[in-house]
C-alpha positions as CSV (number, residue, x, y, z in Angstrom):
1,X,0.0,0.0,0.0
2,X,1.7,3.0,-1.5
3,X,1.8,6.4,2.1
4,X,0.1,9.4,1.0
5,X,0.6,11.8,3.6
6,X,-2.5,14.1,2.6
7,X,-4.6,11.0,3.3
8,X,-3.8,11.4,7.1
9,X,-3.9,15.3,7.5
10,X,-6.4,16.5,10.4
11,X,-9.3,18.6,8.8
12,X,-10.7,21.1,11.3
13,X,-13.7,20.1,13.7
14,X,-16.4,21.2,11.8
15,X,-16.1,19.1,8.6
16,X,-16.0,15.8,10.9
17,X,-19.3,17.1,12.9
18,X,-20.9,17.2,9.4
19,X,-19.8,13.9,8.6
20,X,-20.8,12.6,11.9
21,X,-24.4,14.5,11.4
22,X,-25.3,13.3,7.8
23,X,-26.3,10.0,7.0
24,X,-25.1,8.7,3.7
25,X,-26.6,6.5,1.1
26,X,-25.5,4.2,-1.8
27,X,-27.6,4.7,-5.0
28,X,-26.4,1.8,-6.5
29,X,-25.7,-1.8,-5.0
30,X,-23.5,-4.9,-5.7
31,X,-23.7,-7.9,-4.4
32,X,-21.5,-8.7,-1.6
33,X,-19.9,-12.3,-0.8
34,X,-19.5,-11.8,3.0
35,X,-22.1,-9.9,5.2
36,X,-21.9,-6.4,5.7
37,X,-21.6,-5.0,9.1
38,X,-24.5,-3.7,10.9
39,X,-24.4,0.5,11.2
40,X,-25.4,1.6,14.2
41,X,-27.8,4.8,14.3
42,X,-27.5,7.3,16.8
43,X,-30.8,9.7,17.4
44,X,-30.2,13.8,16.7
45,X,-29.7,14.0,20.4
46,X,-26.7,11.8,20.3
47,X,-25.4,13.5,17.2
48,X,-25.6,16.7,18.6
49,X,-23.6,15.5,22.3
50,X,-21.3,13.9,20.4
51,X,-20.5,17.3,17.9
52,X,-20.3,19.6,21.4
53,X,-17.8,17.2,22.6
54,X,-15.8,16.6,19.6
55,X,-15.9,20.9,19.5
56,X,-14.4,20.9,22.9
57,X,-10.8,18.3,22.3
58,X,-7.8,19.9,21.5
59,X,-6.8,19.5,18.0
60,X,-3.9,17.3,18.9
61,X,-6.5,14.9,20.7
62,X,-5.9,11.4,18.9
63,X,-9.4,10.5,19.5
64,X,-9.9,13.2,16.2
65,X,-8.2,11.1,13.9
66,X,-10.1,7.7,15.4
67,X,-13.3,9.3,14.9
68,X,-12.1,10.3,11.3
69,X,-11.7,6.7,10.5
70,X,-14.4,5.4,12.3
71,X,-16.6,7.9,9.9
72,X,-14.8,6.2,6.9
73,X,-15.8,2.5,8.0
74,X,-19.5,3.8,8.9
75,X,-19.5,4.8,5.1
76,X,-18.0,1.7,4.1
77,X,-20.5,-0.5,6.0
78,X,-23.2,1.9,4.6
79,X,-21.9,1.2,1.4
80,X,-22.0,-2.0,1.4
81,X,-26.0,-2.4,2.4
């Protein structure tokens, strides 16, 4: 797997609180050989806790980066429905 190091930069806090807030959907499907993972859905309450705290880390927090690619894999799994 070739390193790109713009893959890995941290955007700012507010493009990951959109990502977090907006669902996303495939508009065309293929058929998949092993299940897909189940995506958990979180109510507008949750959302909206979870974008106050996310506001509120440093930007060297690590837990930024995590949450960046755990909102890649919940698009992934999405994608794969």
């Amino acid at each position: 797997m070739k390193y790109n190091a713009r893959c890995f930069l941290r955007p700012a806090a507010a493009p990951l609180i959109a990502m977090l807030l907006l669902t996303g959907c495939a508009t065309a499907g293929s058929e998949a050989k092993a299940p897909c993972p189940p995506v958990v859905e979180y109510s507008a309450a949750d959302q909206t806790r979870a974008a106050d705290e996310v506001e509120a880390l440093p930007e060297s927090a690590i837990i930024l980066r995590m949450l960046i690619d755990y909102a890649v894999l919940r698009d992934q799994a999405r994608a794969c429905r």
